[in-house]
N, C-alpha and C positions, 0 to 999 in steps of 0.2 A: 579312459585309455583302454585298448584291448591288448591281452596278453594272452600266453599260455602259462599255464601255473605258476601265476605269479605271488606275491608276499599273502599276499591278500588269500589267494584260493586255497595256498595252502595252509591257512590257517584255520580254513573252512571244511580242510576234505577230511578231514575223519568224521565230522559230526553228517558231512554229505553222506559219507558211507558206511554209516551209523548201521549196522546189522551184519554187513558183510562177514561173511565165515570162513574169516582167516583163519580158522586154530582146522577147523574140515579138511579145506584147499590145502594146507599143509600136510594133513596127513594122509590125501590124497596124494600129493606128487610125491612123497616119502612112497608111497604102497608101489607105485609105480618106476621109481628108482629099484625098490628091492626087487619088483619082476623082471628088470632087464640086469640088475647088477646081482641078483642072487642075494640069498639070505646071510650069507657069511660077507660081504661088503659092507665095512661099517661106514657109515656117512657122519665123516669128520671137520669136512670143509664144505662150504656153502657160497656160492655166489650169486645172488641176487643183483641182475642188471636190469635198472629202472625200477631200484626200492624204493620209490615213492615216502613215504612217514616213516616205513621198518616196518610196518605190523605183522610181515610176514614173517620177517627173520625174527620177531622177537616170540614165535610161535615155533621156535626148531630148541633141541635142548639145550641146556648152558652150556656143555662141553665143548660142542662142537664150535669150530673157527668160522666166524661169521664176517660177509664183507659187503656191502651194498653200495652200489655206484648208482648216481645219479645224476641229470645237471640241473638241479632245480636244488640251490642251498638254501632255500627256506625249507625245503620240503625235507633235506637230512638235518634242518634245526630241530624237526618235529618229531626225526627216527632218533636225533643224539639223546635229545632228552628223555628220552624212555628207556636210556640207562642197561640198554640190551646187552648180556655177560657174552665177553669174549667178541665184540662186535668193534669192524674198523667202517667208515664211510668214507666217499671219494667223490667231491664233486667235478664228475667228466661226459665228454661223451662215452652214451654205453658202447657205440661201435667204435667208434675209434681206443676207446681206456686199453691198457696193459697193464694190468695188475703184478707181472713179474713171477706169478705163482697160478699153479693150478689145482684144482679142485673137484671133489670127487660130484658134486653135483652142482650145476650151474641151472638158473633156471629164470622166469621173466616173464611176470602174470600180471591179470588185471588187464590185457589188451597192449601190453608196450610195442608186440611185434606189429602191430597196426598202426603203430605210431610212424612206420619206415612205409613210406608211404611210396618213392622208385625202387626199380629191380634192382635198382647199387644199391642203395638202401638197406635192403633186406640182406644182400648180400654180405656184405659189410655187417650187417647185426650179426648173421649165422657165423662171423668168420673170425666174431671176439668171442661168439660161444665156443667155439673151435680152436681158439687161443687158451682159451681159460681151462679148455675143460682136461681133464685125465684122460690119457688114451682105455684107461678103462671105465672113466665116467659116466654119466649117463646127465642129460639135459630135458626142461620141459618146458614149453611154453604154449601160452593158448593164443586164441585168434579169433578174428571177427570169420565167421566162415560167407564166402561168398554168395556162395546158392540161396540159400533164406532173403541174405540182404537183396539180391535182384527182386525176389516173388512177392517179399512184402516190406519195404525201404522203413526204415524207424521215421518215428512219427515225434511233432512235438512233447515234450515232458514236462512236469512241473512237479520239482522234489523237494519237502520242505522237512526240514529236522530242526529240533528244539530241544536246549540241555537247559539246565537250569540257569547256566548265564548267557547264553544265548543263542543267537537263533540265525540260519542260514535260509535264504529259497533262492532256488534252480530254475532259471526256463531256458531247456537246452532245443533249440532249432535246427534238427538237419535239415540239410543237402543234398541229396543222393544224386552220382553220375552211374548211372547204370553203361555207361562205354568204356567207365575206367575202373569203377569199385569206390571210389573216393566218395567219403564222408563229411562235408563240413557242416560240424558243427556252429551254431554260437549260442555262445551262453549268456543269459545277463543274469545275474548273481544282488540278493540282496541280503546287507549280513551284519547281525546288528548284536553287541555285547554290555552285560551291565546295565541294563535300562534306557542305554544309549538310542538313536536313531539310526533307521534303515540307511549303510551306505551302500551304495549302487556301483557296481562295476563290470566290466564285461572279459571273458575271454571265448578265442578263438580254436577251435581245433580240430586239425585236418587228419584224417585217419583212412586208413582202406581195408577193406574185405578182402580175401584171397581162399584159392582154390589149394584143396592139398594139391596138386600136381604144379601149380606154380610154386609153391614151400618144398617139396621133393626136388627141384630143379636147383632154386638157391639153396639147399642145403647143400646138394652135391657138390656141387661147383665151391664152398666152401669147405670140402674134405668133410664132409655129415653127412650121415645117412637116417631116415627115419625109422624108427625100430618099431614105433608101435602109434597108433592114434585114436580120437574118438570124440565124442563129443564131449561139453564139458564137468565134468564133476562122474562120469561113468569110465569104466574101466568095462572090458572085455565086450563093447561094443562097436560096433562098427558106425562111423558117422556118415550123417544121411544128409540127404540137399534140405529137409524141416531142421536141421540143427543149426541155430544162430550161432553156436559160439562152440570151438574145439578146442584143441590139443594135440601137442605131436610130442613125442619121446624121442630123441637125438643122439646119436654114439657114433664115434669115431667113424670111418666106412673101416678101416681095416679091423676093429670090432665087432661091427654088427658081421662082419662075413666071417 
């Protein structure tokens, strides 16, 4: 059966993404909060849309009020259980959710904004960021960038991790439409626990590339303005059509002016 992050893969994706530098990535977009909110803006609320397991927000301090939306509730079984201080989850859509409260930094990494794959889409994403956020907030999120993916389209992969009780492999196949930026992936997944044998399953995933100036557009038109941008994990760079993957920094429009 093919899914998108289903019981299955999510039981799979932390050991898939066994390295990643969540505790970095966090204190990157923390660095970049305090460049547009100033050093006297304490960052007391947190919302995370499309918090996948939590590993991010469980890399921000205990203090701070922490809230992660998701619609995959296997995928917040994996963020509840790791027990994160001061943390609520909410399984919804992330564009459509109303949390009812807002917060000084909203943000949504790992590629979710890729995941909104039409111009409503995307709009709609920018427009819960824009719901959520403090008129003196500041938001971050990254992105498949366009330019690279037309020059040299991803190629098949085969990702294999192993813990002591078991073991996951990846063979992720794109798709690339260079007329529209869309990505389809598929995956076939084999993922075997305790001794057990390889179970086979597959999921599906359609995702798209964009250009900042298509992100400047729907930002607008959902009351955001981009305050700063770059490629990904650099700060006070400017991003280039070689950079696979960005970032944009987000704030009110009647704040950033």
């Amino acid at each position: 059966m093919t899914s998108t992050f289903s019981n299955r893969y999510s039981a799979a994706y932390d050991l898939l993404n066994e390295g990643k530098p969540y505790r970095d990535e966090v204190v990157f977009i923390q660095n970049i909060f305090t460049h547009i909110a100033g050093d006297s803006q304490e960052l007391t609320s947190i919302l995370d849309l499309g918090c996948g397991s939590g590993k991010h927000l469980a890399e921000f301090h205990s203090t701070a009020k922490k809230v992660g939306v998701d619609r995959s509730q296997s995928m917040l079984t994996e963020a509840i259980n790791r027990k994160i201080p001061n943390s609520d989850f909410i399984v919804n859509d992330i564009c459509t959710v109303n949390v009812e409260k807002h917060f000084d930094m909203v943000y949504s990494l790992f590629h979710v904004l890729s995941y909104q794959i039409t111009e409503s889409d995307l709009i709609l994403f920018f427009k819960s960021i824009a719901r959520h956020l403090k008129k003196d907030g500041a938001a971050v999120v990254d992105f498949w960038h366009r330019a690279p993916w037309d020059q040299d389209p991803p190629i098949t992969r085969i990702t294999r991790r192993k813990s002591d009780n078991a073991e996951v492999i990846r063979i992720s196949e794109p798709k690339s439409n260079l007329l529209t930026g869309l990505v389809e992936i598929h995956m076939d997944l084999f993922a075997k626990s305790d001794g057990d044998e390889f179970a086979h399953f597959t999921e599906d995933h359609t995702m798209r590339s964009y250009t900042l100036s298509e992100l400047s557009l729907a930002a607008q038109l959902a009351g955001l303005e981009i305050a700063s941008s770059g490629p990904w994990m650099q700060q006070n760079k400017p991003l280039l059509a070689s950079d696979w993957y960005g970032w944009v920094a987000l704030t009110h429009k009647q704040f950033a002016e």
